[in-house]
VMD Tcl script that draws the C-alpha trace (Angstrom):
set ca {
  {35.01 31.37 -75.78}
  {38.78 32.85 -75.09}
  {40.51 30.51 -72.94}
  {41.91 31.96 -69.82}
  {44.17 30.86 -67.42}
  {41.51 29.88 -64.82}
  {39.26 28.13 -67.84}
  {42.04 26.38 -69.42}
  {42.36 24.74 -65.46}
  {38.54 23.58 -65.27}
  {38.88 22.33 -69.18}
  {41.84 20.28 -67.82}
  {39.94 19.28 -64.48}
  {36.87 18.21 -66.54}
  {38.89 16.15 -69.17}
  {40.55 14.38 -66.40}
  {37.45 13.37 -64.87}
  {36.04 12.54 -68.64}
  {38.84 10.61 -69.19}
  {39.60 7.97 -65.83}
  {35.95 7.49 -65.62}
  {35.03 4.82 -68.04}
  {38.33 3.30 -66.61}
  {35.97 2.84 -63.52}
  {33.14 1.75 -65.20}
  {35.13 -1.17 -66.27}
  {37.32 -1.95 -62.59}
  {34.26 -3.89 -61.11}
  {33.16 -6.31 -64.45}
  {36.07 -6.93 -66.48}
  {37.06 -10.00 -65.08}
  {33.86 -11.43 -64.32}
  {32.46 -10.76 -67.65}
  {35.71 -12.61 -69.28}
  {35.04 -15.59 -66.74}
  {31.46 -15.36 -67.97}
  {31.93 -15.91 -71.44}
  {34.03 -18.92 -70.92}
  {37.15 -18.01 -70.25}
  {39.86 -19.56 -67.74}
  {41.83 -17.46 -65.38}
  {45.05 -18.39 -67.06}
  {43.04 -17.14 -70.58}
  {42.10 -13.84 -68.70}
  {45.98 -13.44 -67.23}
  {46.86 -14.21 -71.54}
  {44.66 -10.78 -72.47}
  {46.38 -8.81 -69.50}
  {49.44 -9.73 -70.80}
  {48.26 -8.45 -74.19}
  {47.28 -5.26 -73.02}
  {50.24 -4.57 -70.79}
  {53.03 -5.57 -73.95}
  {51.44 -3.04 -76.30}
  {51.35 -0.67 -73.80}
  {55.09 -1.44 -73.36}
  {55.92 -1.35 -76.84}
  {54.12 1.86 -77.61}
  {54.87 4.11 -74.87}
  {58.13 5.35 -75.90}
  {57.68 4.70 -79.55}
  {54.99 7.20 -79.83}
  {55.97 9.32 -77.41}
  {56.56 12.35 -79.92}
  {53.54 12.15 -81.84}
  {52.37 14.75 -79.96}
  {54.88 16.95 -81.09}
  {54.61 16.01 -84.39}
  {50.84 16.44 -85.14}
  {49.46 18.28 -81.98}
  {47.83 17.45 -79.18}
  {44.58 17.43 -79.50}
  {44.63 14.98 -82.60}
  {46.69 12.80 -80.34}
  {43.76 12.58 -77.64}
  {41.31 12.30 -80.39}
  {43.43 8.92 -82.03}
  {43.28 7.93 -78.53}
  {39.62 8.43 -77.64}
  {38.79 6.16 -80.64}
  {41.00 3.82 -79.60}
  {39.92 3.59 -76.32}
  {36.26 3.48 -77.43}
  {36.77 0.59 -80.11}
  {38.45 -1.49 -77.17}
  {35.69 -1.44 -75.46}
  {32.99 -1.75 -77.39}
  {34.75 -4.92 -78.76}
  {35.47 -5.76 -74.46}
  {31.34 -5.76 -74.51}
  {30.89 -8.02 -77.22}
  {33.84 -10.26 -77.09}
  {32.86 -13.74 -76.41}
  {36.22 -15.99 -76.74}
  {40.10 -15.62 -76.06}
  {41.06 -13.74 -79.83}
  {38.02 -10.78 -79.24}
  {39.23 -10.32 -75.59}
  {43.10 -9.77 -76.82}
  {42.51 -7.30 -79.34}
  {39.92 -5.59 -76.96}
  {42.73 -5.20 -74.37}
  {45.33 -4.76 -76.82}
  {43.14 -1.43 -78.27}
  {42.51 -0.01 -74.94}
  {46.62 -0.48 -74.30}
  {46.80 1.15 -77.66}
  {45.19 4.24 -76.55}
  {46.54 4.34 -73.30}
  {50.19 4.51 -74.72}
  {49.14 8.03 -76.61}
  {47.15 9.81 -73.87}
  {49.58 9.11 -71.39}
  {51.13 12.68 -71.17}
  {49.28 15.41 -73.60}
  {46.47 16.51 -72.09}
  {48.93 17.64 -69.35}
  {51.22 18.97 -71.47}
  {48.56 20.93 -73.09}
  {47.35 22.21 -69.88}
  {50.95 23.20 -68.47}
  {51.39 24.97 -72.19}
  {48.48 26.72 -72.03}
  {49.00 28.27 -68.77}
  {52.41 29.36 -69.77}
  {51.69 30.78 -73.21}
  {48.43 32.31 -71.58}
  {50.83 34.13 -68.57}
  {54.85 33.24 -68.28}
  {55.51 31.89 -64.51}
  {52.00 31.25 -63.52}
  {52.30 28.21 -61.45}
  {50.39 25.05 -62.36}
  {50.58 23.22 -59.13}
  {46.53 23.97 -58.27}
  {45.22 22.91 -61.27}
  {47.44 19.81 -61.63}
  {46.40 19.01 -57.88}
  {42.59 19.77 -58.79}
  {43.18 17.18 -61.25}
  {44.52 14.72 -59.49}
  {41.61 15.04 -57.23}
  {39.29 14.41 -60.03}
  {41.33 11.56 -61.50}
  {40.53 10.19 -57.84}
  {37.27 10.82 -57.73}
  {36.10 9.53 -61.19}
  {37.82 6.18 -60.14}
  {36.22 5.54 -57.42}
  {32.58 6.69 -58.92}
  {33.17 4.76 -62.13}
  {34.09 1.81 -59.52}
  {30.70 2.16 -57.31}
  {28.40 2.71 -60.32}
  {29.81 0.05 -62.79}
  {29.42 -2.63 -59.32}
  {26.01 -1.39 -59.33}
  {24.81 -1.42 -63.24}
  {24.89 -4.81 -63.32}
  {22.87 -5.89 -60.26}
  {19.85 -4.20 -61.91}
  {19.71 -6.29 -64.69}
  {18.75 -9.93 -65.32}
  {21.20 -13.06 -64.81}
  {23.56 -14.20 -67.17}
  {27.15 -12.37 -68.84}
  {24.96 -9.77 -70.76}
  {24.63 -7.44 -67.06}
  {28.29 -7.78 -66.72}
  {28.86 -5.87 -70.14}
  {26.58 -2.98 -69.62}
  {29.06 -0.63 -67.70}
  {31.81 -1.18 -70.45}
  {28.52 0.05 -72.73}
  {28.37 2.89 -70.82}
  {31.83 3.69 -70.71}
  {32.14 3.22 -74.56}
  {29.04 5.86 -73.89}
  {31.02 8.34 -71.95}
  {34.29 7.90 -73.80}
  {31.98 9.90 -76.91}
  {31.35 12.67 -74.64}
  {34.98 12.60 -73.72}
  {36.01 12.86 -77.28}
  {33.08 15.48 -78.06}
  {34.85 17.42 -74.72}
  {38.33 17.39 -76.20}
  {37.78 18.29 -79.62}
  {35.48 21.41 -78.21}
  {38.32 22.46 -75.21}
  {41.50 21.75 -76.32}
  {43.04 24.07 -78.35}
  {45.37 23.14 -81.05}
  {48.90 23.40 -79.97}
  {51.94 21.46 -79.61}
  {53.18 20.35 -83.24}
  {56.51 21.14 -84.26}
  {56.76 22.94 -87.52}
  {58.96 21.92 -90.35}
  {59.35 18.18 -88.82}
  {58.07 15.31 -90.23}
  {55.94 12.88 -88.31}
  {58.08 10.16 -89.38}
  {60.94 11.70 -88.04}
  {60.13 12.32 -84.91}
  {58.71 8.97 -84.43}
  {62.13 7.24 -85.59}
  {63.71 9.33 -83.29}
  {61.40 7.99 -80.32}
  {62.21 4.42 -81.68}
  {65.48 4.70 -81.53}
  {65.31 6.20 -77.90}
  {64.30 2.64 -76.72}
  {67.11 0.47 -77.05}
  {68.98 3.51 -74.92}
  {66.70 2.87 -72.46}
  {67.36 -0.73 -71.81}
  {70.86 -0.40 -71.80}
  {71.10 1.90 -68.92}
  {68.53 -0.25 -67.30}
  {70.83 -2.28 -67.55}
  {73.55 -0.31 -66.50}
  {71.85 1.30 -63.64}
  {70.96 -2.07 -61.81}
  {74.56 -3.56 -62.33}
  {76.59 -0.77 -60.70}
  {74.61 0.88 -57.76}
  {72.94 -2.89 -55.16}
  {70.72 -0.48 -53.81}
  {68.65 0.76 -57.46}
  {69.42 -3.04 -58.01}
  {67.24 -3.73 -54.96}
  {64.73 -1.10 -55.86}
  {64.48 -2.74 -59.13}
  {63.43 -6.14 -57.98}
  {61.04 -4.90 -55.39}
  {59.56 -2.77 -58.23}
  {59.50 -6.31 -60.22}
  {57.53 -8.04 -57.39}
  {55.20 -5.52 -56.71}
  {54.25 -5.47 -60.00}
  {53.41 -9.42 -60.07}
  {51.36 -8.69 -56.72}
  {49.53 -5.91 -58.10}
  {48.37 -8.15 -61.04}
  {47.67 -10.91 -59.39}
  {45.16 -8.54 -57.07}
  {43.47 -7.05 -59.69}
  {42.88 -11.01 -61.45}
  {42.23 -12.57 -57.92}
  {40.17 -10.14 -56.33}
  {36.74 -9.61 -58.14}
  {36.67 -13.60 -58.36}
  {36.97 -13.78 -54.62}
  {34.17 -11.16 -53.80}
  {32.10 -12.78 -56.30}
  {32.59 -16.35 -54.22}
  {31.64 -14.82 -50.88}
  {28.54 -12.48 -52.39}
  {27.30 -15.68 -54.07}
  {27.00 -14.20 -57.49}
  {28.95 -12.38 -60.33}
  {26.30 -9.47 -60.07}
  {26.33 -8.86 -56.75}
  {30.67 -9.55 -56.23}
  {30.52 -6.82 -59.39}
  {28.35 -4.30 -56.83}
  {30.29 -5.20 -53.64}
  {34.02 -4.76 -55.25}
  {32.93 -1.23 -56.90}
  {32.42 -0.36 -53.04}
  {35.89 -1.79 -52.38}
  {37.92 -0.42 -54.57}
  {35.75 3.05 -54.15}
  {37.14 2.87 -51.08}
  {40.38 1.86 -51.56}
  {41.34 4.09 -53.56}
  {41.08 6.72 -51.41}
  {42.80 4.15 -48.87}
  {46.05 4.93 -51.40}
  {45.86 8.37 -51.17}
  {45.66 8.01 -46.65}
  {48.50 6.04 -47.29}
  {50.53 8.06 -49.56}
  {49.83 10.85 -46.72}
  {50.94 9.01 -44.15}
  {54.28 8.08 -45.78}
  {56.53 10.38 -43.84}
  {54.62 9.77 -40.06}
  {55.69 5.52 -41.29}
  {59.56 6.62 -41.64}
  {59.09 8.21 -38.25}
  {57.51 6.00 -36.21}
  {60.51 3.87 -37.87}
  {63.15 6.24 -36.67}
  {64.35 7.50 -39.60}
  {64.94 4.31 -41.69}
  {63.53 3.82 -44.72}
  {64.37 0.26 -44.66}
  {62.98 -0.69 -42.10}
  {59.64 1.07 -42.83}
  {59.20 0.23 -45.79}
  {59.82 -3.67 -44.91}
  {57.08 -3.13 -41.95}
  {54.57 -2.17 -44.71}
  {55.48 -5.08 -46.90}
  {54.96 -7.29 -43.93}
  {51.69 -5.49 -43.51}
  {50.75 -5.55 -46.86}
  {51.28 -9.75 -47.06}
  {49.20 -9.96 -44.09}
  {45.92 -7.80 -45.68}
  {46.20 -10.54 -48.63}
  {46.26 -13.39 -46.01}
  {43.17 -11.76 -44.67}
  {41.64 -11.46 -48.18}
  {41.80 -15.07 -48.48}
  {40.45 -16.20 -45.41}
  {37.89 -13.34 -44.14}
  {34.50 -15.20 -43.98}
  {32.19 -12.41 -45.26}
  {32.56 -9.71 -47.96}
  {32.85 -6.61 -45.33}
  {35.83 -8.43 -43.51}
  {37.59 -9.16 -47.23}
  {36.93 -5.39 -48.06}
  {38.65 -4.11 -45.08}
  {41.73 -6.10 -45.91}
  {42.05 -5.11 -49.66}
  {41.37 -1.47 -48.53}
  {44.34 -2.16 -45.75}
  {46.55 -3.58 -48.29}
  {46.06 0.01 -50.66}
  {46.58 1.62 -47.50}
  {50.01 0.11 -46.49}
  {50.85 0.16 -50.32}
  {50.19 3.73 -50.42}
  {52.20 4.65 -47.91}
  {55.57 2.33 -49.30}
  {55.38 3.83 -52.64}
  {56.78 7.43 -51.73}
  {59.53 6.09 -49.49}
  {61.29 3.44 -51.85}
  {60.95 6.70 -54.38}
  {63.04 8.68 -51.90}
  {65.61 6.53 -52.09}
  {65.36 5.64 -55.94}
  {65.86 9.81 -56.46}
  {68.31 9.39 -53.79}
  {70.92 7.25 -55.95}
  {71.13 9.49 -58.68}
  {71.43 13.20 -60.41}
  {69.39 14.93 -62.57}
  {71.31 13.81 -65.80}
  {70.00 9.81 -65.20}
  {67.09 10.69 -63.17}
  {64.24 10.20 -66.20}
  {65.88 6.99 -67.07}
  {66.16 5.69 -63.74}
  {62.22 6.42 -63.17}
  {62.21 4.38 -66.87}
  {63.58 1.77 -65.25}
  {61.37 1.49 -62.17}
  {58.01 1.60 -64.49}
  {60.12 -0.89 -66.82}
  {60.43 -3.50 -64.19}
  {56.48 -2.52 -62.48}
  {55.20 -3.73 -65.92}
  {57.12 -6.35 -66.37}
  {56.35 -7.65 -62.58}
  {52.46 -7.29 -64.12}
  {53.15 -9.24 -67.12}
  {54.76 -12.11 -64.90}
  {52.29 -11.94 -62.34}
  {49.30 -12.38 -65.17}
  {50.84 -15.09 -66.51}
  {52.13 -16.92 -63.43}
  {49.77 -16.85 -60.84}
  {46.60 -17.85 -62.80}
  {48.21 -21.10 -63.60}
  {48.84 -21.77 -60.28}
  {45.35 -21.06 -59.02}
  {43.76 -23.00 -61.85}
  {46.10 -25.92 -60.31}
  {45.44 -25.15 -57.01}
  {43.25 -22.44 -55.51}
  {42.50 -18.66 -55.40}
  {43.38 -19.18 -51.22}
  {46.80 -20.51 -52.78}
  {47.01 -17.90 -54.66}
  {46.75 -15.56 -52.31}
  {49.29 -17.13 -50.07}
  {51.54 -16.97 -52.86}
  {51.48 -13.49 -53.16}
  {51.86 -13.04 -49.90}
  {55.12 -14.67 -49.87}
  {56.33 -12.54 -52.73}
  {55.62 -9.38 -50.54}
  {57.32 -11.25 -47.71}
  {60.38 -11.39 -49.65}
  {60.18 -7.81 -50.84}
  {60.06 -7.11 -47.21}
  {63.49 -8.90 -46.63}
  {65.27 -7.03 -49.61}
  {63.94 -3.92 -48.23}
  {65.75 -4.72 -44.88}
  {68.88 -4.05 -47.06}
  {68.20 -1.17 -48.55}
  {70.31 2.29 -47.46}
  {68.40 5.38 -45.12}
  {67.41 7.61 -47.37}
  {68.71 10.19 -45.10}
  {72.01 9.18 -45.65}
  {71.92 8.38 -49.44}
  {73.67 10.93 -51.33}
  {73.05 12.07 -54.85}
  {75.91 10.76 -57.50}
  {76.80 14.70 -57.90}
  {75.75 15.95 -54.60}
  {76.60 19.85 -54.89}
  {76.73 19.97 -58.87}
  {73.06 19.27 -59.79}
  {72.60 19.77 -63.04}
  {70.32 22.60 -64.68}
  {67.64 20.40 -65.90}
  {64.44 20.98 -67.62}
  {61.87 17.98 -67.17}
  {59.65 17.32 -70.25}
  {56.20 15.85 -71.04}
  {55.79 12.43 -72.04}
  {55.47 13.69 -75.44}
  {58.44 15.67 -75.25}
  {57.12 18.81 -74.56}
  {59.16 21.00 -72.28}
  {58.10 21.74 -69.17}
  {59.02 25.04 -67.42}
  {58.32 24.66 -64.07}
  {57.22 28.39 -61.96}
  {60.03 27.85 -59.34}
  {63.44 25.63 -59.09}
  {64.12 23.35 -56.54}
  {64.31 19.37 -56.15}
  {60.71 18.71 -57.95}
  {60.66 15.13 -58.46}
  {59.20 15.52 -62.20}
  {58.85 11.92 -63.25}
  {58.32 11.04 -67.09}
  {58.26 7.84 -69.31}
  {56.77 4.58 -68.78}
  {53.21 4.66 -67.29}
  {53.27 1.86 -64.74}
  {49.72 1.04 -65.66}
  {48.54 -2.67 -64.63}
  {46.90 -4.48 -66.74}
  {42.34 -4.17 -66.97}
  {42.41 -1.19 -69.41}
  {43.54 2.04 -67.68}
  {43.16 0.84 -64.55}
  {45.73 2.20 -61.60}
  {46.83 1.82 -58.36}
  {46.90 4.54 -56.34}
  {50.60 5.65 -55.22}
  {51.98 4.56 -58.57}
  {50.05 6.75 -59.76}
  {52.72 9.12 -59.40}
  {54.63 7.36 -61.89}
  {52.62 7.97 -64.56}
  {51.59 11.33 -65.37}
  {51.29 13.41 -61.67}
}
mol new
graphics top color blue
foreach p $ca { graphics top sphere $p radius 0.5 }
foreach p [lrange $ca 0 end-1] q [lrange $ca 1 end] { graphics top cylinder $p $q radius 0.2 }
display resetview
């Protein structure tokens, strides 16, 4: 079959659906199953920490592999990856088997974080110059959505069908492992070769990307010591991450205390987060009617949904039924969803085109390493205390992020480092891939880091669009 413009978008659409829906599968049971099989919450905050630092260390590392051996094989290495994670996630039964199982499905995640776009936006181009990609990457997007939140419902559900016991609690990974085969079947059948650079050597272009890293701490570094208000940015970034992780350890253990049971917390969490996910994408929607309603000031709005956010957690914690405790996580995705775009305003705000990739480096840098804090903090302090502590504790943390906010500048009033000489800059895929986008203007193209907590793939809505929309 000749690809085409318009089949090259439902190949892309279909992939994306292949690929984020074993991640939902898994969203419901991972923790459970892990608590199942005898490990403690500060064990299960160890393997999310495993998975999040190989994630870390491979992103930019491999980030030209594509262009070294293609794209496709890239996806393909990945798919097997991804697959082998899990399948050792299903049968893992103490601390070691859990690691590598996370530390596989990081693996993979590090290498499809940016081809299958980059093959998409190729396509198109080679296929007719100009033709703008902004439908299918939106149809996409959709799908991403959509196979979340369907993964979510139906791996809740798989295991309430089956008999008691940690075996029930591994079937949707089974069936994810299941899917990701059909995924890899899809890629190798739909994506056409493309994307390796001829005449350069695979270990070239990989040096190169390892030698890219250290560059990338230093202006870190150097971004959050000379502008307070990307320093500010930064640490909110920081504590959102450690909130964010601390949700995604804390909350399947408290629906599975008020349904009574592992199986039937797995089936009434899938409903949750089915629901707030699409609580994210309300929120990221309703972004610019929150600055309004807060005349203008980013600040301010942005520390009302911080404020808003610590109370959803409070109500996690105490609601006394599972419906109550789902409307307050779907809340909290809701007011999170709506934050995210407005502390980005003022993050692209701070800076020109030249710095703006390594600035969005920095922001995922510091949401990661939030996660990795957050996974290793906060389960110690529950096992010490309680998950209602726990929850109070990260409620605090947003309350601080709330007061920083108070201190950060109107966007409206932020001005560029080179207002009136921007740059001519071409964005690139996260493999390196240039990206020649149908039409100029200030398109916040956003590369890098995937900010990608810690259960295997698993994301949270508006930081979504700091991975790879």
């Amino acid at each position: 079959m000749n690809l085409t413009v318009r089949s090259a978008g439902w190949r892309y659409v279909a992939l994306t659906g292949l690929r984020w829906l074993p991640i939902g599968l898994s969203i419901p049971v991972t923790v459970l199953l892990a608590q199942s099989r005898g490990l403690t919450l500060s064990e299960i905050g160890l393997v999310f920490v495993a998975h999040s630092l190989v994630a870390l260390v491979l992103e930019l590392p491999t980030g030209g592999l594509a262009d070294a051996i293609g794209r496709r094989p890239v996806l393909v290495i990945s798919g097997v990856l991804q697959i082998c994670g899990l399948l050792v996630l299903a049968a893992a039964t103490n601390l070691m088997m859990f690691a590598v199982a996370f530390s596989l499905v990081g693996a993979g995640r590090a290498l499809d974080s940016g081809p299958l776009e980059s093959w998409y936006v190729d396509a198109v181009h080679e296929l007719s110059t100009g033709t703008d990609v902004t439908p299918g990457l939106s149809r996409a997007s959709v799908a991403d959505g959509l196979a979340l939140s369907a993964g979510a419902v139906l791996g809740g559900v798989l295991p309430a069908l089956a008999a008691g016991g940690s075996t029930p609690l591994a079937v949707p990974i089974l069936v994810g492992a299941a899917l990701g085969v059909v995924n890899l079947v899809a890629v190798l059948v739909l994506v056409t070769p493309s994307g390796a650079q001829a005449g350069v050597r695979t270990r070239t272009l990989l040096r190169r990307s390892v030698r890219e890293v250290p560059k990338i701490v230093r202006d870190t570094v150097q971004l959050a010591t000379r502008d307070q208000a990307l320093r500010l940015l930064l640490i909110i970034t920081f504590l959102a991450g450690m909130v964010l992780s601390t949700l995604e350890l804390l909350g399947p253990l408290r629906f599975s205390d008020l349904a009574g049971s592992r199986t039937d917390g797995t089936a009434v969490f899938g409903v949750v987060m089915a629901v707030s996910f699409g609580g994210a994408a309300v929120g990221s929607a309703l972004a610019p009617v929150s600055r309004r309603a807060a005349k203008g000031s980013v600040a301010l709005a942005t520390a009302a949904l911080l404020v808003l956010c610590a109370v959803a957690l409070v109500g996690i914690a105490l609601a006394p039924t599972a419906v109550l405790a789902g409307l307050a996580y779907a809340a909290f995705y809701l007011w999170n969803g709506a934050g995210w775009p407005l502390r980005k305003q003022v993050l692209h705000s701070r800076v020109d085109s030249s710095m703006r990739s390594t600035t969005v480096s920095a922001s995922s840098f510091a949401l990661m390493l939030g996660g990795i804090a957050g996974s290793l903090l906060l389960p110690l302090l529950v096992e010490q205390t309680s998950l209602t502590a726990g929850f109070a504790t990260t409620a605090a943390v947003l309350l601080v992020s709330a007061g920083l906010s108070l201190r950060l500048p109107r966007a409206d009033s932020a001005q560029t480092a080179s207002a009136g000489r921007r740059a001519r800059w071409f964005p690139r895929s996260r493999d390196g891939a240039r990206v020649d986008l149908p039409h100029d203007g200030q398109v916040a193209v956003e590369l890098t880091f995937a900010a990608e907590p810690s259960i295997p793939g698993r994301r949270h809505g508006a930081e979504r669009e700091q991975d790879d929309h």
